[in-house]
N, CA, C and O atoms as a Tinker XYZ file with bonds, in Angstrom:
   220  protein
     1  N     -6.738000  -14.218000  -19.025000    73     2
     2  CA    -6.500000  -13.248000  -17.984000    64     1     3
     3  C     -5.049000  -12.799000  -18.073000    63     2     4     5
     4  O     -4.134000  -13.517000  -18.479000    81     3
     5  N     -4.904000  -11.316000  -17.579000    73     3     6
     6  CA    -3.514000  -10.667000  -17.853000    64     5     7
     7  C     -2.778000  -11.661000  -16.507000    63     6     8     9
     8  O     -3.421000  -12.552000  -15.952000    81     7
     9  N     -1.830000  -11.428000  -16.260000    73     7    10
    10  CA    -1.070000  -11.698000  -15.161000    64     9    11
    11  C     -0.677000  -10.969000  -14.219000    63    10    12    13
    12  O      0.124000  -11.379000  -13.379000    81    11
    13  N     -1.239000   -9.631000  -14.212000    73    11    14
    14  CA    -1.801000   -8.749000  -13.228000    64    13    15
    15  C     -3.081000   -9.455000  -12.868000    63    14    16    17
    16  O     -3.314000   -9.677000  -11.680000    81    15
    17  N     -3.880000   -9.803000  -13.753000    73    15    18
    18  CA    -5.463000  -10.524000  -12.544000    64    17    19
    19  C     -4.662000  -11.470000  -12.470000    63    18    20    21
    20  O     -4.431000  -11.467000  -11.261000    81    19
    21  N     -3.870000  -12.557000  -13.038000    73    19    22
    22  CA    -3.626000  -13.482000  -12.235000    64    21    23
    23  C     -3.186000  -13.844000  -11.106000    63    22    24    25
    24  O     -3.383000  -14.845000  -10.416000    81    23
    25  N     -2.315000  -12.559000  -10.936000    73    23    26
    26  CA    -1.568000  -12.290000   -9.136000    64    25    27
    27  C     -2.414000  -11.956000   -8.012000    63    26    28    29
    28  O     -2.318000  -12.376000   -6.859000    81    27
    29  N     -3.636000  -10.778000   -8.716000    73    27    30
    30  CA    -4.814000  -10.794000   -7.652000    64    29    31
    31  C     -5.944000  -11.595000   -6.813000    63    30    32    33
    32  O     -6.615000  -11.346000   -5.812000    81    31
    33  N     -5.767000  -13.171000   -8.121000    73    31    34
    34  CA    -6.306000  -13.603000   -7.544000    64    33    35
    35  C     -5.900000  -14.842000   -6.864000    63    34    36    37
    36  O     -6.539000  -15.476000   -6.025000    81    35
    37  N     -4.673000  -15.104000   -7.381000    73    35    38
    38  CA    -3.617000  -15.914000   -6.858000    64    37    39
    39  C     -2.868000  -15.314000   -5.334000    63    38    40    41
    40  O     -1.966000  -15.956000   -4.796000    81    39
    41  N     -3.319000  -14.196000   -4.841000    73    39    42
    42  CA    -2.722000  -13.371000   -3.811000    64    41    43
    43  C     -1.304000  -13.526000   -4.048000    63    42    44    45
    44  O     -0.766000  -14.096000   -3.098000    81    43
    45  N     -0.330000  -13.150000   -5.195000    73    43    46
    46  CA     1.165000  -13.293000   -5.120000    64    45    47
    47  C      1.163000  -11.541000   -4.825000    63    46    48    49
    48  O      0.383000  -10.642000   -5.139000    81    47
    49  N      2.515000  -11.591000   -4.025000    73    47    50
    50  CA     2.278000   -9.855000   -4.378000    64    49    51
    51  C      2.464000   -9.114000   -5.294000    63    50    52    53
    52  O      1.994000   -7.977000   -5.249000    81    51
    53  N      3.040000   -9.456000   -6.141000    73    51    54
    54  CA     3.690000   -8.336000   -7.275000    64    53    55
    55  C      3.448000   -9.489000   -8.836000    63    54    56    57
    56  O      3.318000  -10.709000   -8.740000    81    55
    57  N      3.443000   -8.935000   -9.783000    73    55    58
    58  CA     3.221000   -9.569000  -11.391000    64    57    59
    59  C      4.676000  -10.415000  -11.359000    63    58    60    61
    60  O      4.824000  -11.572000  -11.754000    81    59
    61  N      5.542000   -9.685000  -10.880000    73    59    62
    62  CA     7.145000  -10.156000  -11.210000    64    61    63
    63  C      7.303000  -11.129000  -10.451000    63    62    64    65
    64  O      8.436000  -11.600000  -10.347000    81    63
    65  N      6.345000  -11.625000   -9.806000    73    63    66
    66  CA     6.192000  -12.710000   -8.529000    64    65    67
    67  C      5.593000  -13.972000   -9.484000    63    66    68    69
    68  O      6.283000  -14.990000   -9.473000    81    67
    69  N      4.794000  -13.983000  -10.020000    73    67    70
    70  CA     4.284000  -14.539000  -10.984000    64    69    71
    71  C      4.956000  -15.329000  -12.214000    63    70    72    73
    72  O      4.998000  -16.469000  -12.676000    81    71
    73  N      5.427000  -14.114000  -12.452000    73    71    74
    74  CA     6.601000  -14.043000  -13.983000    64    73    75
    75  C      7.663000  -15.204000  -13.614000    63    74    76    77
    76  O      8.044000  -16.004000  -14.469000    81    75
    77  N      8.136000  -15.239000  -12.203000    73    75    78
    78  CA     9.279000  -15.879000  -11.237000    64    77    79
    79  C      8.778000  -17.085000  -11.376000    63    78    80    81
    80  O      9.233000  -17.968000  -12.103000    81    79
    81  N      7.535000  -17.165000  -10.466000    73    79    82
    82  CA     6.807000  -18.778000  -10.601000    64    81    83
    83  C      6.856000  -19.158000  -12.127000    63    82    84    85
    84  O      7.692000  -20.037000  -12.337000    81    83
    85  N      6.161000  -18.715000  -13.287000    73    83    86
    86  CA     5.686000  -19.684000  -14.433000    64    85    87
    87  C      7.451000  -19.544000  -14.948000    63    86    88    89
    88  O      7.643000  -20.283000  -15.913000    81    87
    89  N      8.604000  -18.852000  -14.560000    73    87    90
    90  CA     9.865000  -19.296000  -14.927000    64    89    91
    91  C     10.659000  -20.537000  -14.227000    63    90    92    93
    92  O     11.527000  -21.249000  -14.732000    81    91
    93  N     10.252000  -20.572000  -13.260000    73    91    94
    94  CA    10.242000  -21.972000  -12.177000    64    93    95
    95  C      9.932000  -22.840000  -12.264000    63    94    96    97
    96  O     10.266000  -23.838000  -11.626000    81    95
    97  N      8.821000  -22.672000  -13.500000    73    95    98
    98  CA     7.891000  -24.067000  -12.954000    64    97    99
    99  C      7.089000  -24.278000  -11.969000    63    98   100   101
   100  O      6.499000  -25.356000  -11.897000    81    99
   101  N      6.926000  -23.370000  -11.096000    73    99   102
   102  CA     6.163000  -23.894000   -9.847000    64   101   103
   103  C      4.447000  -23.217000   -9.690000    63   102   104   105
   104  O      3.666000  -23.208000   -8.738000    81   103
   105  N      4.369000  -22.816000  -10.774000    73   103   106
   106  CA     2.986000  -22.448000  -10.963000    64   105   107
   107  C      2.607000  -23.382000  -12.244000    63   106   108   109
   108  O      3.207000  -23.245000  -13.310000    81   107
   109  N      1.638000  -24.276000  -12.077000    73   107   110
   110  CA     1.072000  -25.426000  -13.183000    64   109   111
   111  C      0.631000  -25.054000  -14.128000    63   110   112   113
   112  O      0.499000  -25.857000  -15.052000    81   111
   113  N      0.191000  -23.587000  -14.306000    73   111   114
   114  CA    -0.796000  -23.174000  -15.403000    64   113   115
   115  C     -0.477000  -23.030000  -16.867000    63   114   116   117
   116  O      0.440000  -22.215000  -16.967000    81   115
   117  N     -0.875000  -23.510000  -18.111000    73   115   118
   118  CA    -0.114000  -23.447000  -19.530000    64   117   119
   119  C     -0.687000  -21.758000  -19.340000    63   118   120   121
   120  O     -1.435000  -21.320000  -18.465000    81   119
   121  N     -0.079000  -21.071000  -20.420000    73   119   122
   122  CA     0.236000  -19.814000  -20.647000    64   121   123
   123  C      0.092000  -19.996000  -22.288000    63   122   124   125
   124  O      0.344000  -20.990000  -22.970000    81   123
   125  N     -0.386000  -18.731000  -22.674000    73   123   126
   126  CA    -1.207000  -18.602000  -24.191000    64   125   127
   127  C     -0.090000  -16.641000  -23.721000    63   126   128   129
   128  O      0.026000  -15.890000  -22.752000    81   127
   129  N      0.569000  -16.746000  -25.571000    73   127   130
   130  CA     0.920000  -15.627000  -26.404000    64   129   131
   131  C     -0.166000  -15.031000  -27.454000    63   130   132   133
   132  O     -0.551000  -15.480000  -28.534000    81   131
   133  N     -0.418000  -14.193000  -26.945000    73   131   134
   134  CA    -1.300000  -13.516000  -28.594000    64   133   135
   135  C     -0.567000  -13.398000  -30.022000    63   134   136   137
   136  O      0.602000  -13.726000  -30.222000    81   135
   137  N     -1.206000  -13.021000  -30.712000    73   135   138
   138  CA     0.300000  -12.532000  -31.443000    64   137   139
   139  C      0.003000  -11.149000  -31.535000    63   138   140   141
   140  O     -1.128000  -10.697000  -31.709000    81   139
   141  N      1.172000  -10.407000  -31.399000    73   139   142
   142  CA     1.601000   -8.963000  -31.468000    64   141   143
   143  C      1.116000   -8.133000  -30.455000    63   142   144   145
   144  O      0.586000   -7.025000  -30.545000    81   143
   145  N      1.454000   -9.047000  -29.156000    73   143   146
   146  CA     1.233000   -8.933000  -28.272000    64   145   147
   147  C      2.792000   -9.351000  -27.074000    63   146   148   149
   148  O      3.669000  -10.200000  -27.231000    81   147
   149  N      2.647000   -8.632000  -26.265000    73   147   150
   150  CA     4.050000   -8.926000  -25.490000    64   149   151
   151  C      3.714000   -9.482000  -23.536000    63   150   152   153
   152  O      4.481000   -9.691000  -22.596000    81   151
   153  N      2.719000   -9.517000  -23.634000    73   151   154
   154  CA     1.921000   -9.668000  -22.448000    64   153   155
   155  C      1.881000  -11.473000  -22.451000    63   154   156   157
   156  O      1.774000  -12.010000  -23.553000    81   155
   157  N      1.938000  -12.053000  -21.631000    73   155   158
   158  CA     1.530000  -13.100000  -21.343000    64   157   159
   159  C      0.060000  -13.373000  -20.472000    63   158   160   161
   160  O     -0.380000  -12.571000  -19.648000    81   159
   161  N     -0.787000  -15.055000  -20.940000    73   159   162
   162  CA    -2.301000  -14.781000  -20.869000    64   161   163
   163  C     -2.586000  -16.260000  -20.299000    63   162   164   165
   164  O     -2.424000  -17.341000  -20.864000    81   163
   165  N     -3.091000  -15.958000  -18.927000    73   163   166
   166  CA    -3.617000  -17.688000  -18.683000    64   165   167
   167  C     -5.134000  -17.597000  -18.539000    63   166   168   169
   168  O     -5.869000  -16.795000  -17.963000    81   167
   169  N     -5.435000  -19.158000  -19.566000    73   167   170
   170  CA    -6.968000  -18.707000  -19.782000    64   169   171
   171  C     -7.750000  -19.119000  -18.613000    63   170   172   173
   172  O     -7.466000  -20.141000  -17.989000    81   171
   173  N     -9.069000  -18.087000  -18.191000    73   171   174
   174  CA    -9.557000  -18.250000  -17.219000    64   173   175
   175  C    -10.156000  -19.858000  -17.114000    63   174   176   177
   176  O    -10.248000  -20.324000  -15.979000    81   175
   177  N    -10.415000  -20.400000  -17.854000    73   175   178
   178  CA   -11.188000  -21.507000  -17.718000    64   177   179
   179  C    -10.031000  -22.507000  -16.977000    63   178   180   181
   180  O    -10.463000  -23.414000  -16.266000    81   179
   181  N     -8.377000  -22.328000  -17.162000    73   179   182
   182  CA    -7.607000  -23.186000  -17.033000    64   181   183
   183  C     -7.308000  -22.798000  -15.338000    63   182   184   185
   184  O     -7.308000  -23.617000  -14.418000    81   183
   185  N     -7.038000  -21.189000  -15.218000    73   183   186
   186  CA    -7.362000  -20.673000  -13.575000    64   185   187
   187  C     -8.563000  -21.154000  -12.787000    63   186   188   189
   188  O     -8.497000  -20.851000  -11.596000    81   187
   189  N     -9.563000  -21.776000  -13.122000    73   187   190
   190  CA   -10.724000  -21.702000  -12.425000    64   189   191
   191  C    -10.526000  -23.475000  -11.976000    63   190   192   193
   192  O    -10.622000  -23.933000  -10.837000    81   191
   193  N    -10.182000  -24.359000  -13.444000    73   191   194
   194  CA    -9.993000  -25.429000  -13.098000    64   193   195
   195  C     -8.917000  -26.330000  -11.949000    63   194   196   197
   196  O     -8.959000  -27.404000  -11.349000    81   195
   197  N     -7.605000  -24.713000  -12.127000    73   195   198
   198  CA    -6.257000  -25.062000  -10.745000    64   197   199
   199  C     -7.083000  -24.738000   -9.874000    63   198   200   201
   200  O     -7.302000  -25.635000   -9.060000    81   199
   201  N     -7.965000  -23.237000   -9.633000    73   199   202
   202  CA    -8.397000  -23.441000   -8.027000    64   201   203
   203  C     -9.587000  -24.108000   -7.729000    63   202   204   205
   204  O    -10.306000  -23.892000   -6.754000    81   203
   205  N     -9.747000  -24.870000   -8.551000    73   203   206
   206  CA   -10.935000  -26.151000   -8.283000    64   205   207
   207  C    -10.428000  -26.925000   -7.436000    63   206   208   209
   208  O    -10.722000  -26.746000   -6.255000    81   207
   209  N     -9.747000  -27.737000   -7.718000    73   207   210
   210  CA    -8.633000  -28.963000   -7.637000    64   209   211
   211  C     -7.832000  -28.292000   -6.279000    63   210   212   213
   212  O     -7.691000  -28.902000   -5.219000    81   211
   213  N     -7.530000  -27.444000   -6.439000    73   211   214
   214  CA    -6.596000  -27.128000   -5.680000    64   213   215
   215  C     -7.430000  -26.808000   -4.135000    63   214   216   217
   216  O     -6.989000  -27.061000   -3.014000    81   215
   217  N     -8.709000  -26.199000   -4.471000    73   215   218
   218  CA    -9.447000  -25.879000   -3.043000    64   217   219
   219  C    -10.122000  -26.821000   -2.522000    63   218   220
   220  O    -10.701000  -26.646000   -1.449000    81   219
């Protein structure tokens, strides 16, 4: 998932809100680079498993 869906469904408000957290540390999720790609990607299976746990 881009990190635009990840904010939507994370309710953060903005992507740069996001970007802030996984620079913090305070969002748990590993993060996957494509290559030739400039976008950062958290895989849904790893999102589904934080709001498992987490809900």
């Amino acid at each position: 998932m881009s990190l635009k869906d990840v904010a939507e469904v994370l309710k953060y408000p903005t992507v740069d809100s996001v970007r802030k957290a996984l620079a913090r540390k305070t969002l748990a999720l590993p993060t996957t680079r494509l290559p030739n790609r400039r976008e950062i990607f958290i895989r849904t299976n790893e999102l589904a498993g934080y709001l498992d746990s987490s809900g």
